[in-house]
PDB file as gemmi writes it, atoms N, CA and C in Angstrom:
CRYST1    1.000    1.000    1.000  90.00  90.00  90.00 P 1                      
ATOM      1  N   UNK A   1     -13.760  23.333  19.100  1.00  0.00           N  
ATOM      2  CA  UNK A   1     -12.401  23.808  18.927  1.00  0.00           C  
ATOM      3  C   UNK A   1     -11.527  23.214  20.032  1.00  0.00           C  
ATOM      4  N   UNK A   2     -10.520  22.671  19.436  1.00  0.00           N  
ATOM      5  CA  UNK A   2      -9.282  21.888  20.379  1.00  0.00           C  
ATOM      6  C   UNK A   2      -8.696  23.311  21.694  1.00  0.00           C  
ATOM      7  N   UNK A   3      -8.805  24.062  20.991  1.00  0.00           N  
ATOM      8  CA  UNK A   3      -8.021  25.239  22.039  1.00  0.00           C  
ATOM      9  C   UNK A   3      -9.706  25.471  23.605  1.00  0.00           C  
ATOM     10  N   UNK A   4     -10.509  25.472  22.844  1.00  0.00           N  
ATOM     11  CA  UNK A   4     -11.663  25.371  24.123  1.00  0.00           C  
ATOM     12  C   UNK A   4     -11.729  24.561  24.516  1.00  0.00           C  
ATOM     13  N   UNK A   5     -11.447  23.562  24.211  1.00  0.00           N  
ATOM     14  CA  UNK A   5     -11.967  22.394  25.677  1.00  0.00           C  
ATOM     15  C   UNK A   5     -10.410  22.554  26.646  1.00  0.00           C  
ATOM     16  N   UNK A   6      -9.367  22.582  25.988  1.00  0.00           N  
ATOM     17  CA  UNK A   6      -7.604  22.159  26.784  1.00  0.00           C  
ATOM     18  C   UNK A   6      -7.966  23.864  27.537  1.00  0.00           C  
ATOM     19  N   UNK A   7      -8.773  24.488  27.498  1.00  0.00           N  
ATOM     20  CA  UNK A   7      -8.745  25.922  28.438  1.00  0.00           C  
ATOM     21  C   UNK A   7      -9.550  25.891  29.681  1.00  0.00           C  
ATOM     22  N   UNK A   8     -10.620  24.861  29.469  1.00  0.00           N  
ATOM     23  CA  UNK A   8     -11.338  25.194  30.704  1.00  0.00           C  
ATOM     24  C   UNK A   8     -11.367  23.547  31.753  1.00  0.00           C  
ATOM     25  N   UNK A   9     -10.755  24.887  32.233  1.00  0.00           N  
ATOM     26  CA  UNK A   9     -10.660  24.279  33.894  1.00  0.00           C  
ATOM     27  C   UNK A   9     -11.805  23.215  34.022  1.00  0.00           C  
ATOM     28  N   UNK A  10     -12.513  23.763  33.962  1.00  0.00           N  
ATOM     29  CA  UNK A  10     -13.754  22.413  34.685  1.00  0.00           C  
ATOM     30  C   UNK A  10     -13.595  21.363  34.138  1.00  0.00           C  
ATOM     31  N   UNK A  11     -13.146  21.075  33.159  1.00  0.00           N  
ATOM     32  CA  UNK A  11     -13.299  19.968  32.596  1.00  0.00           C  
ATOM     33  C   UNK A  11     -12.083  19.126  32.807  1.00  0.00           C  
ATOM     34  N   UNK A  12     -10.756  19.107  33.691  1.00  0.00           N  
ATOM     35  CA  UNK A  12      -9.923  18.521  34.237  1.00  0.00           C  
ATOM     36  C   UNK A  12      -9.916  17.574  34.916  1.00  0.00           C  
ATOM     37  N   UNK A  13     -11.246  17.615  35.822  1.00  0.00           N  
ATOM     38  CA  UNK A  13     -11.255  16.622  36.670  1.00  0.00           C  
ATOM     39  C   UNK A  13     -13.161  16.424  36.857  1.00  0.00           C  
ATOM     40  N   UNK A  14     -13.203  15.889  36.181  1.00  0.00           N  
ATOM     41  CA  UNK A  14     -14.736  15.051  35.691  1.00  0.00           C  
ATOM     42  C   UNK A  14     -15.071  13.252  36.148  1.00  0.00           C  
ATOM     43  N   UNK A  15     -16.196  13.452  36.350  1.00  0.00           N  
ATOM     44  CA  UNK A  15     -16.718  11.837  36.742  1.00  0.00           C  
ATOM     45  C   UNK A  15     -16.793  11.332  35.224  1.00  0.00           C  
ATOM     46  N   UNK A  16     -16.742  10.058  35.469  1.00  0.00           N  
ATOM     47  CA  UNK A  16     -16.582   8.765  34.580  1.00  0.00           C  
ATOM     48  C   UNK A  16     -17.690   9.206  33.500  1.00  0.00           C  
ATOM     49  N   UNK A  17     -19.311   9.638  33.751  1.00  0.00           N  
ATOM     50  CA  UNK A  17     -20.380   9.283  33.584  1.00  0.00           C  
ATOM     51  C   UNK A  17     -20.429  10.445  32.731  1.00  0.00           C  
ATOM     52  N   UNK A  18     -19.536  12.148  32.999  1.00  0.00           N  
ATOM     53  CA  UNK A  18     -19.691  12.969  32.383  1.00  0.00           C  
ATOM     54  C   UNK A  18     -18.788  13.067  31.260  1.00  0.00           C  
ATOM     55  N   UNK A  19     -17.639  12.187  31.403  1.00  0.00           N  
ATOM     56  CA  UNK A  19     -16.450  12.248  30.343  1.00  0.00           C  
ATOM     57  C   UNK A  19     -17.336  10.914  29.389  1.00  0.00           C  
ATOM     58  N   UNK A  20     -18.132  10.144  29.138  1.00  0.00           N  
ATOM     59  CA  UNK A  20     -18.403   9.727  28.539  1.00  0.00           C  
ATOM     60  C   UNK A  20     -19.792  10.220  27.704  1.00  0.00           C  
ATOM     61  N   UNK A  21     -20.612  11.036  28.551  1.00  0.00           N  
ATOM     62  CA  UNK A  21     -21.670  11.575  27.880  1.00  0.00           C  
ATOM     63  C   UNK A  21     -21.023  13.081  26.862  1.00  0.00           C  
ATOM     64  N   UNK A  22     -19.491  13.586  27.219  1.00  0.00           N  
ATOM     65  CA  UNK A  22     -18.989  14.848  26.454  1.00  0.00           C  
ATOM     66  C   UNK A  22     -18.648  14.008  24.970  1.00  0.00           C  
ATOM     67  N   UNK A  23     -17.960  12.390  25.297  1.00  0.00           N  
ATOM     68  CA  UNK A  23     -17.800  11.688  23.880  1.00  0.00           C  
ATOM     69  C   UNK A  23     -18.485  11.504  23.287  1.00  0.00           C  
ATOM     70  N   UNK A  24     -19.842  11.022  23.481  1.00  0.00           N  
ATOM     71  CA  UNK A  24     -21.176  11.096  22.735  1.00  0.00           C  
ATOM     72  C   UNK A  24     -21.827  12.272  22.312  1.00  0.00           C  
ATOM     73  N   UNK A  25     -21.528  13.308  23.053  1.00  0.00           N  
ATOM     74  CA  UNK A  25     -22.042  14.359  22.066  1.00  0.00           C  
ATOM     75  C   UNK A  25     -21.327  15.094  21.519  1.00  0.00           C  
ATOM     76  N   UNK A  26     -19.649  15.420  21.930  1.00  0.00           N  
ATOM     77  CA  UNK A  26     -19.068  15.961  20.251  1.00  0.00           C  
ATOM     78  C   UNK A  26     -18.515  14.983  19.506  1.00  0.00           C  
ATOM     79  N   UNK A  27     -18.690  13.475  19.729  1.00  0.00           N  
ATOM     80  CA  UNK A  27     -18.520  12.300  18.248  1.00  0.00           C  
ATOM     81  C   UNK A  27     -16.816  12.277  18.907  1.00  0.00           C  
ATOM     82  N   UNK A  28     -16.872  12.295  20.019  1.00  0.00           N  
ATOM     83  CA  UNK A  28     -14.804  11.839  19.770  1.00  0.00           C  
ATOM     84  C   UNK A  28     -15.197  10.630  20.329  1.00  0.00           C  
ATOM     85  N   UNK A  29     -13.383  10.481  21.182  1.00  0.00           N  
ATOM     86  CA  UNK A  29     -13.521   9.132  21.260  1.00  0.00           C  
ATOM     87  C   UNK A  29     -11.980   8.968  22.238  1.00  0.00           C  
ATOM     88  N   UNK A  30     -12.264  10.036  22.976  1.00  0.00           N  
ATOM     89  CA  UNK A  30     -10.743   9.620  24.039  1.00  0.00           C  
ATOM     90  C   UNK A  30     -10.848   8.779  24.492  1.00  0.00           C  
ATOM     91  N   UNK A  31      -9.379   8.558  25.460  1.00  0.00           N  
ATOM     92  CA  UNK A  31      -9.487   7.558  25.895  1.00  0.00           C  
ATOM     93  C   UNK A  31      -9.754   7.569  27.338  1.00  0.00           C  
ATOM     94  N   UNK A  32     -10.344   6.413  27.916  1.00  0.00           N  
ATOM     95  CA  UNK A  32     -10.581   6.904  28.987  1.00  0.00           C  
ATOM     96  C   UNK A  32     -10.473   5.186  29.916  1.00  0.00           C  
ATOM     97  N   UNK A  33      -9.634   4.885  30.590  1.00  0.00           N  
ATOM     98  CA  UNK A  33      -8.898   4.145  31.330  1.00  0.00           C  
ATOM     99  C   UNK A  33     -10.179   3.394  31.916  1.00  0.00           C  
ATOM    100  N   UNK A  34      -9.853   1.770  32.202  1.00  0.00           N  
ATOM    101  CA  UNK A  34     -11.321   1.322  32.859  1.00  0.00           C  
ATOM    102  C   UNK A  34     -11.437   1.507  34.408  1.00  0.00           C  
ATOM    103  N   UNK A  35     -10.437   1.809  34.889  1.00  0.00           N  
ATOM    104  CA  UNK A  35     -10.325   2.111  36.526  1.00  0.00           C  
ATOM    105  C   UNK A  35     -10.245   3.263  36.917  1.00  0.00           C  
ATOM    106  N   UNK A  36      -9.989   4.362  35.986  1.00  0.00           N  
ATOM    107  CA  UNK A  36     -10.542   5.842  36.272  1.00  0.00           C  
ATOM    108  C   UNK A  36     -11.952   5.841  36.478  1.00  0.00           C  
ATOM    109  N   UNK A  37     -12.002   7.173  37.946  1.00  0.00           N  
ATOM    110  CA  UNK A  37     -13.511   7.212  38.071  1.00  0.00           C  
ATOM    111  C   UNK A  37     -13.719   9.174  38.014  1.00  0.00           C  
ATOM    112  N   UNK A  38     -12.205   9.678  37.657  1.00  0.00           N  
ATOM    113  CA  UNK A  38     -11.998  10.909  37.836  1.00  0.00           C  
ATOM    114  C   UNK A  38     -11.312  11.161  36.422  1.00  0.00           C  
ATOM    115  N   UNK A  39     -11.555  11.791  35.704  1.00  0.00           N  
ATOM    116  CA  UNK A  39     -11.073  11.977  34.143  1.00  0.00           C  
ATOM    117  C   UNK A  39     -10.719  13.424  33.884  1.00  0.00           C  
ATOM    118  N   UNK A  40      -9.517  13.557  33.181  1.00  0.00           N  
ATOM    119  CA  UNK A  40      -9.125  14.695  32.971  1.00  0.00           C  
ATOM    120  C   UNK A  40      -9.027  14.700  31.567  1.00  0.00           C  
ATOM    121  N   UNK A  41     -10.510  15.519  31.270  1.00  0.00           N  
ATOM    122  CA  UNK A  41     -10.714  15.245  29.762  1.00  0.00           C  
ATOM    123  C   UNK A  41     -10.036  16.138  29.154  1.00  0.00           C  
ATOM    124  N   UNK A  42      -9.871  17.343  29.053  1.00  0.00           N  
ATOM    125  CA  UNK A  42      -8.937  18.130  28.920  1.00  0.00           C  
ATOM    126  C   UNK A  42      -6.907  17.140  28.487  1.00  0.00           C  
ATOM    127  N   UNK A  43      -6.422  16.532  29.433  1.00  0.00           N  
ATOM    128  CA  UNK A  43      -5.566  15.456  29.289  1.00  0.00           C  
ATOM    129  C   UNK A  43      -6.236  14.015  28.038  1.00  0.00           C  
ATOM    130  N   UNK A  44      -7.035  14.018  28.567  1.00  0.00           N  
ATOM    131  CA  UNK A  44      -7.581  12.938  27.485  1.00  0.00           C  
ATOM    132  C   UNK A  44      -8.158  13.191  25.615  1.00  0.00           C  
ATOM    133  N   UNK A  45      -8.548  14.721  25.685  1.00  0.00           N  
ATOM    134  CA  UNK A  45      -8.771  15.112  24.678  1.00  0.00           C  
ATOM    135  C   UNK A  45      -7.506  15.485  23.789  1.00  0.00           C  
ATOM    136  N   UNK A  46      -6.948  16.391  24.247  1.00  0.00           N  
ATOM    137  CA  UNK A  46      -5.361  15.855  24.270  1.00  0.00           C  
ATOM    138  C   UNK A  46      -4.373  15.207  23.544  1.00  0.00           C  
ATOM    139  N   UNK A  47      -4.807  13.792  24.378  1.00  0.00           N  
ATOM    140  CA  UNK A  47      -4.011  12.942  23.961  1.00  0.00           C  
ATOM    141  C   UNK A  47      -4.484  11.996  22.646  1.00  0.00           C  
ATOM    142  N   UNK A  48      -5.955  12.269  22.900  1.00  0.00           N  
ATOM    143  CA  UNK A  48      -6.055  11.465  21.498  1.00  0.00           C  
ATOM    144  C   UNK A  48      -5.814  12.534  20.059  1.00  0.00           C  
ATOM    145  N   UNK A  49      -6.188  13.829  20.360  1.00  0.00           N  
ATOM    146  CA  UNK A  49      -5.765  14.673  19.120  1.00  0.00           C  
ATOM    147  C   UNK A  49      -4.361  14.045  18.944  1.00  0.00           C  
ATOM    148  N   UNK A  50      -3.542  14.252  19.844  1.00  0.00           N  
ATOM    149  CA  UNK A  50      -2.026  13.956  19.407  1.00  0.00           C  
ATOM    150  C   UNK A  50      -1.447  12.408  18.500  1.00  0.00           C  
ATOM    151  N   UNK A  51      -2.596  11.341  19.385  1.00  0.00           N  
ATOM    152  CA  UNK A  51      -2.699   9.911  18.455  1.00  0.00           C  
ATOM    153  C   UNK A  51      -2.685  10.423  16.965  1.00  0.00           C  
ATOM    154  N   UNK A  52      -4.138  10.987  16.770  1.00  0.00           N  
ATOM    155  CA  UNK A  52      -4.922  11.012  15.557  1.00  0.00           C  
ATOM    156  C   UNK A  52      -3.486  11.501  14.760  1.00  0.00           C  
ATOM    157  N   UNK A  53      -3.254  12.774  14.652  1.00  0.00           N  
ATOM    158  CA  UNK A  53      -2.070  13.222  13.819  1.00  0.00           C  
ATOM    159  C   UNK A  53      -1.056  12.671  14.119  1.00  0.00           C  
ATOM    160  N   UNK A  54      -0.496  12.202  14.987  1.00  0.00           N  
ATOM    161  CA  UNK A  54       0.656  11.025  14.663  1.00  0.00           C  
ATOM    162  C   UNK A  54       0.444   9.868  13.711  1.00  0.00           C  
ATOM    163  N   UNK A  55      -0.561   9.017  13.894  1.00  0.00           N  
ATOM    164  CA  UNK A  55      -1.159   8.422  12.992  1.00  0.00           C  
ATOM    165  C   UNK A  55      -1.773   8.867  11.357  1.00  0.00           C  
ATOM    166  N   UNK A  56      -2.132  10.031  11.364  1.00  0.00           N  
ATOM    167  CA  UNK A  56      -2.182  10.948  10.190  1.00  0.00           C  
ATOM    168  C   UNK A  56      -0.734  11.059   9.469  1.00  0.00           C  
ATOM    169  N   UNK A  57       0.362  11.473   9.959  1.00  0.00           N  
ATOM    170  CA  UNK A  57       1.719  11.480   9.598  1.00  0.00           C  
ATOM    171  C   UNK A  57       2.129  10.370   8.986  1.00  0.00           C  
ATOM    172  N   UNK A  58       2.116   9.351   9.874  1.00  0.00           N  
ATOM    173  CA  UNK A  58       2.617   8.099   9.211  1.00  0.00           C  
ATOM    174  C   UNK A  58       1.670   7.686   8.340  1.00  0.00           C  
ATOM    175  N   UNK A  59       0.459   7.938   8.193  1.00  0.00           N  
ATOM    176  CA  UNK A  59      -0.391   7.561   6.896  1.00  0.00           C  
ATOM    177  C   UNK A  59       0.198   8.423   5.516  1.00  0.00           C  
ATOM    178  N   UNK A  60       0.054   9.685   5.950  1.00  0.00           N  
ATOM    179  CA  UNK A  60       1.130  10.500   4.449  1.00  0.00           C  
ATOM    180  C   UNK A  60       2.095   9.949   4.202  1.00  0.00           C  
ATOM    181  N   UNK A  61       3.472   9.760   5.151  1.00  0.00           N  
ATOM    182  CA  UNK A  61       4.769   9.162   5.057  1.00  0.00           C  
ATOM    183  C   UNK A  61       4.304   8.013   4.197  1.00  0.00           C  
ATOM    184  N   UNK A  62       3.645   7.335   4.667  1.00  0.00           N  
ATOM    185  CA  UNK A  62       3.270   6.180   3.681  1.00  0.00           C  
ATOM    186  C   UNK A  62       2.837   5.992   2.111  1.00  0.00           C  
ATOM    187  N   UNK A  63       2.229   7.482   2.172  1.00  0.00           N  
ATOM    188  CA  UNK A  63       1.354   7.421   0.715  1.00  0.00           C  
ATOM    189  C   UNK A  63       2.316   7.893   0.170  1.00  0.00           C  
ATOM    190  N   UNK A  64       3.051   9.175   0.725  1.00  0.00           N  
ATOM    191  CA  UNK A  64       4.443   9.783  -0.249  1.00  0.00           C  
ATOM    192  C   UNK A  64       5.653   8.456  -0.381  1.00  0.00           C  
ATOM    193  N   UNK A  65       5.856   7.561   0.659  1.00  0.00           N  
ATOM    194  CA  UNK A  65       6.883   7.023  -0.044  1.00  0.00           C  
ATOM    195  C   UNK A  65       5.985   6.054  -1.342  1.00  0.00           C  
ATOM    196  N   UNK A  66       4.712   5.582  -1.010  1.00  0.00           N  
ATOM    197  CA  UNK A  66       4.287   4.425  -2.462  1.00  0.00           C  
ATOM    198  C   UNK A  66       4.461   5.502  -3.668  1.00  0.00           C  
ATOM    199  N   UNK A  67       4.123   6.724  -3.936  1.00  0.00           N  
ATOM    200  CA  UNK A  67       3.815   7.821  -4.487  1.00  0.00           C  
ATOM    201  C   UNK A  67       5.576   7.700  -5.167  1.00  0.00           C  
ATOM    202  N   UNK A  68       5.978   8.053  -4.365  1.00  0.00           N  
ATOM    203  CA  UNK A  68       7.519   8.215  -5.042  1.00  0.00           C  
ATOM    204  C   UNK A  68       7.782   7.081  -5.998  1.00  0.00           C  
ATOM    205  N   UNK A  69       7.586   5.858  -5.197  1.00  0.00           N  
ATOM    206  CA  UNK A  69       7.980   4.459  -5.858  1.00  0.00           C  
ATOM    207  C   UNK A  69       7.538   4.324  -7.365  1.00  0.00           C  
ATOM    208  N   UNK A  70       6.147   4.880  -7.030  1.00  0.00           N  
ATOM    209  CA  UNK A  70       5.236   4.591  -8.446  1.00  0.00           C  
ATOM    210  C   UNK A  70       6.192   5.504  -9.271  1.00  0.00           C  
ATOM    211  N   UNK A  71       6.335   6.575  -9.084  1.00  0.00           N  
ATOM    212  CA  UNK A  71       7.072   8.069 -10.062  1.00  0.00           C  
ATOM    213  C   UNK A  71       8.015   7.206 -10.577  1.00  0.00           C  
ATOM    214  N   UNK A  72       9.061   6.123  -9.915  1.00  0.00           N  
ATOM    215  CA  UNK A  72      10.491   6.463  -9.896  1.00  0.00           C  
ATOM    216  C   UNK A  72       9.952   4.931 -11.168  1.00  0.00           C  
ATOM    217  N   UNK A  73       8.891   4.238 -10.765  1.00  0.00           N  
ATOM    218  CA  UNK A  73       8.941   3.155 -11.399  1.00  0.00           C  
ATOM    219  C   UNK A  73       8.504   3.703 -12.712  1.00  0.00           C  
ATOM    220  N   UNK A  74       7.693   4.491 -12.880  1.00  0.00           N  
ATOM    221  CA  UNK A  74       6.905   5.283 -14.107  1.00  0.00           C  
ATOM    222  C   UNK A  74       8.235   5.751 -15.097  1.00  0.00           C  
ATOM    223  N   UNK A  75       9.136   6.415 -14.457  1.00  0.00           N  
ATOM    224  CA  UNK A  75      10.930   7.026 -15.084  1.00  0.00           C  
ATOM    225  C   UNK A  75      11.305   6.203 -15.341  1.00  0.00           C  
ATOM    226  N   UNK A  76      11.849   4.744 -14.829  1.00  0.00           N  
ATOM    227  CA  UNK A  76      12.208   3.922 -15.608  1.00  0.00           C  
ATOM    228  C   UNK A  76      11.723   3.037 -16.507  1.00  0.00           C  
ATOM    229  N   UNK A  77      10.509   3.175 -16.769  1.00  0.00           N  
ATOM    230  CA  UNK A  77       9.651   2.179 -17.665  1.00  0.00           C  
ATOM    231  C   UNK A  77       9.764   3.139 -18.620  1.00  0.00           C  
ATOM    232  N   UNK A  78      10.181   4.802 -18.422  1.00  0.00           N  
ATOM    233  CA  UNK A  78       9.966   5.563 -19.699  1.00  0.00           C  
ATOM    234  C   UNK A  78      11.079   5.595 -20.732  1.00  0.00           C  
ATOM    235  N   UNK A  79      11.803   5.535 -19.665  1.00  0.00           N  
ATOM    236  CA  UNK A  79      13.567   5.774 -19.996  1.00  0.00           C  
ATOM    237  C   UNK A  79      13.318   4.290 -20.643  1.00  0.00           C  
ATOM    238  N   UNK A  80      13.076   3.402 -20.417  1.00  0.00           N  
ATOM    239  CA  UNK A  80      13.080   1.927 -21.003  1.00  0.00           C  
ATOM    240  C   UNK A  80      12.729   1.716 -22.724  1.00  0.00           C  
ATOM    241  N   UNK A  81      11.745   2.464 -22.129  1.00  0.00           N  
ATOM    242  CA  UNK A  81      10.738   2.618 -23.896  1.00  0.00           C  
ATOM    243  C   UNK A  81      11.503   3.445 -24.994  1.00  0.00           C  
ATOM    244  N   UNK A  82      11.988   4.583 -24.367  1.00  0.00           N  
ATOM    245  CA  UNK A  82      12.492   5.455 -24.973  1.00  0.00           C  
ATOM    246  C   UNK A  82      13.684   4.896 -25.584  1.00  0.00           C  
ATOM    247  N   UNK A  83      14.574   4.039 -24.837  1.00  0.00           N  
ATOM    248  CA  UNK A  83      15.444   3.336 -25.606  1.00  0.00           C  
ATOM    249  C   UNK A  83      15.004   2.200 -26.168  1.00  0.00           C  
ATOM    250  N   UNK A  84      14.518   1.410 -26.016  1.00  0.00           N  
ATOM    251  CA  UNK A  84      14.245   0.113 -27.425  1.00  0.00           C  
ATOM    252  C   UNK A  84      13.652   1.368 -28.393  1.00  0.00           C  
ATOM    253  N   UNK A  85      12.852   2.101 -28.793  1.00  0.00           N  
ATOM    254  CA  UNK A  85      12.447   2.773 -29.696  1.00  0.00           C  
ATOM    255  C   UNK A  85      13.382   3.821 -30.224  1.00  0.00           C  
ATOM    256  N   UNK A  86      14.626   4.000 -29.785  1.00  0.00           N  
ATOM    257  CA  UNK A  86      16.024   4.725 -30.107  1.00  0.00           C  
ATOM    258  C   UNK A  86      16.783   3.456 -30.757  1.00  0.00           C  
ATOM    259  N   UNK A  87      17.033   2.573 -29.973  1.00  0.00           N  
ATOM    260  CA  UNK A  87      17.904   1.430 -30.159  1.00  0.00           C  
ATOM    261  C   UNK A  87      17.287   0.457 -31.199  1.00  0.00           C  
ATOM    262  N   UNK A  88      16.095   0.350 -31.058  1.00  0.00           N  
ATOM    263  CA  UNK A  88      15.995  -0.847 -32.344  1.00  0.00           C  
ATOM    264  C   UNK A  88      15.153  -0.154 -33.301  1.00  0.00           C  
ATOM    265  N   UNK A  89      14.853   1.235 -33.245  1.00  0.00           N  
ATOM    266  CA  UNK A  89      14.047   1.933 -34.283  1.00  0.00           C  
ATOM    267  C   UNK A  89      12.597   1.694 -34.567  1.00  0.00           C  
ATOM    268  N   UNK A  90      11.964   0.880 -33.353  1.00  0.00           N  
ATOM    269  CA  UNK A  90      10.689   0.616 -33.274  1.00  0.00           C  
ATOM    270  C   UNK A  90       9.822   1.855 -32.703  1.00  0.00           C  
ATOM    271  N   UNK A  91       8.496   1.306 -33.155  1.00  0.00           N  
ATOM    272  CA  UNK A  91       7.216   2.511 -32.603  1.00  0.00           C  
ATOM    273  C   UNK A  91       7.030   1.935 -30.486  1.00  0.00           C  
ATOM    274  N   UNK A  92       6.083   3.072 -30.451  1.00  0.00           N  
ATOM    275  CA  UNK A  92       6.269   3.010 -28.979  1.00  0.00           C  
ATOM    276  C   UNK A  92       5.157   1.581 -28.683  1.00  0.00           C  
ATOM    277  N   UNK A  93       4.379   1.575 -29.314  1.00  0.00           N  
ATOM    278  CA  UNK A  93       3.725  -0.260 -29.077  1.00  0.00           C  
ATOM    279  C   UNK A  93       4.714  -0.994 -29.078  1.00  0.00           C  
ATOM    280  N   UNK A  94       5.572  -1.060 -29.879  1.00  0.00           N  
ATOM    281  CA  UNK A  94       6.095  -2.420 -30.280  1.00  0.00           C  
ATOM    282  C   UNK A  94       7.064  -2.268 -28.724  1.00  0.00           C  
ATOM    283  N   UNK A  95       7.482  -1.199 -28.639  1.00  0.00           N  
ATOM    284  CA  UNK A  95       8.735  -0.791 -27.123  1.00  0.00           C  
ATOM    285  C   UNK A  95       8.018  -1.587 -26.113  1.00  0.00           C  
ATOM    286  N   UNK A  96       6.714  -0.923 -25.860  1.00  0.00           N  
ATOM    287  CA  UNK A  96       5.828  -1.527 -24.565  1.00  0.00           C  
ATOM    288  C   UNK A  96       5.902  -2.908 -24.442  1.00  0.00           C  
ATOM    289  N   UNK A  97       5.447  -3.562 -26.119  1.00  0.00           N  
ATOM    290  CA  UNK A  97       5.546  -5.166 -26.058  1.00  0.00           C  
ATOM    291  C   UNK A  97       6.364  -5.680 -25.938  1.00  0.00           C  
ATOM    292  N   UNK A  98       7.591  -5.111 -26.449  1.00  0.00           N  
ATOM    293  CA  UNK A  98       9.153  -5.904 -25.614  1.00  0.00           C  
ATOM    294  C   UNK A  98       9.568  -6.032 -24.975  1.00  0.00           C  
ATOM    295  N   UNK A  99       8.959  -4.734 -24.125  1.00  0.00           N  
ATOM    296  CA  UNK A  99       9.285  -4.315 -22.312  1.00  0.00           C  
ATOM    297  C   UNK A  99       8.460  -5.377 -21.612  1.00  0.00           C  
ATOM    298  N   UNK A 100       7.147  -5.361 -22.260  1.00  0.00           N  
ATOM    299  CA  UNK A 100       6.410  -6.456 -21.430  1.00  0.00           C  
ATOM    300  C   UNK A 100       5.286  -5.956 -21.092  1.00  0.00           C  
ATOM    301  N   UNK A 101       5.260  -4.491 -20.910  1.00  0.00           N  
ATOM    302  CA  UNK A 101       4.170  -3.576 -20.363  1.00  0.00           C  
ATOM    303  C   UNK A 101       3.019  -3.794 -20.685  1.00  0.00           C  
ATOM    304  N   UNK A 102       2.147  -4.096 -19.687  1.00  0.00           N  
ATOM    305  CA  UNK A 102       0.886  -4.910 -19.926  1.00  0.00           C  
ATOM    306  C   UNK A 102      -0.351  -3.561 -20.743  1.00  0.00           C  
ATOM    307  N   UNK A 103      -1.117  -4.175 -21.542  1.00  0.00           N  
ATOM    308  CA  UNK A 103      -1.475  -2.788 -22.431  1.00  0.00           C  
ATOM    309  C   UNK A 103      -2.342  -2.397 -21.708  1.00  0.00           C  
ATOM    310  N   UNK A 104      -2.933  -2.609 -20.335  1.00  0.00           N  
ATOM    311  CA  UNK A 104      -4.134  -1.773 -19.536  1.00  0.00           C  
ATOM    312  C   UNK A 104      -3.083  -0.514 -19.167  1.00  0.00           C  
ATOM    313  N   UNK A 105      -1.766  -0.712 -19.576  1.00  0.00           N  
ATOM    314  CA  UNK A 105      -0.788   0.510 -19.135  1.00  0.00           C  
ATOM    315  C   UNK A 105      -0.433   1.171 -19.854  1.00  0.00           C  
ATOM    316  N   UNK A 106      -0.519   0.951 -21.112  1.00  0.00           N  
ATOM    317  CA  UNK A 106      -0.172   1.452 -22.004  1.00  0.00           C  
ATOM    318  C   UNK A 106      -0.148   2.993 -22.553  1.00  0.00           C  
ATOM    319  N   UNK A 107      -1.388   3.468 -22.675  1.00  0.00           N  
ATOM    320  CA  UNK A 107      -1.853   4.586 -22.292  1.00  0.00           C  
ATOM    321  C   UNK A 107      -1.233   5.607 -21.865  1.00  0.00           C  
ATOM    322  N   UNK A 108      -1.340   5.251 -20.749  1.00  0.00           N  
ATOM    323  CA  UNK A 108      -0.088   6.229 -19.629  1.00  0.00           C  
ATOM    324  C   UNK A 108       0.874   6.489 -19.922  1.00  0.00           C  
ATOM    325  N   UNK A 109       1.809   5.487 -20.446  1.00  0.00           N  
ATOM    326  CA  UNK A 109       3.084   5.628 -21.119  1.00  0.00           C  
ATOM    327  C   UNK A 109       2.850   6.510 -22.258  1.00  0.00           C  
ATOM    328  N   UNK A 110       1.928   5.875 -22.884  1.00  0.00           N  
ATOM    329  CA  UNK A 110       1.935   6.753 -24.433  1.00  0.00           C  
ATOM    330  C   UNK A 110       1.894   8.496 -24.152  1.00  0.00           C  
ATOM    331  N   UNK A 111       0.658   8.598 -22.794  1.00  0.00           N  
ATOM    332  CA  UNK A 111       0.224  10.342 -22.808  1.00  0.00           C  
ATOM    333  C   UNK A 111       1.777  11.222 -22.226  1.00  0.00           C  
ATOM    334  N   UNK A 112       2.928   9.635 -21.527  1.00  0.00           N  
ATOM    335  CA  UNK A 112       3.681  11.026 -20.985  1.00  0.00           C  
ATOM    336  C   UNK A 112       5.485  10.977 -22.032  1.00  0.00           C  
ATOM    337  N   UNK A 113       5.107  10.412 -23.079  1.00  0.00           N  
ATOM    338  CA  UNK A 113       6.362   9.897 -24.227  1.00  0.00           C  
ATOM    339  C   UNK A 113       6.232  11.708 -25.033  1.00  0.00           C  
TER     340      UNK A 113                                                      
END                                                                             
């Protein structure tokens, strides 16, 4: 638990040899400076939690904006179909094939028409 290690004292100011044997046995992976010989794992544990979910954030930010893109591209390919098959009185194949919509996509379109 993140709240037990940032509580105890002892672990503030640690030798090199013990802040690396605490990474090997709970699997982290702070950081730990090559000219430190005094480690404040507590500070170091820390700081990499804070990496990890910063880096976690911008990985979501990322997936929600492709996520959106795909949606917004999915609405207009529908809205697309929906009109050649209003406008020229065709079935929804023939819409896809005019649009261009490659038929491994097809599908999709069809389940949300």
């Amino acid at each position: 638990n993140m709240d037990w290690i940032l509580n105890q004292k002892r672990l503030e100011r640690v030798d090199r040899a013990t802040a690396e044997f605490i990474q090997t046995a709970t699997g982290t992976n702070f950081a730990i400076e090559e000219d430190e010989e005094v480690i404040d794992v507590c500070r170091a544990w820390k700081n990499s939690m804070d990496q990890a979910k910063s880096e976690g954030i911008l990985a979501g930010r990322a997936e929600g904006i492709i996520a959106g893109r795909v949606e917004g591209q999915d609405k207009e390919r529908l809205s697309s179909i929906r009109n050649v098959m209003m406008n020229l009185g065709v079935s929804v194949h023939r819409a896809m094939e005019i649009i261009g919509i490659p038929i491994d996509e097809q599908e999709k379109y069809i389940s949300m028409i």
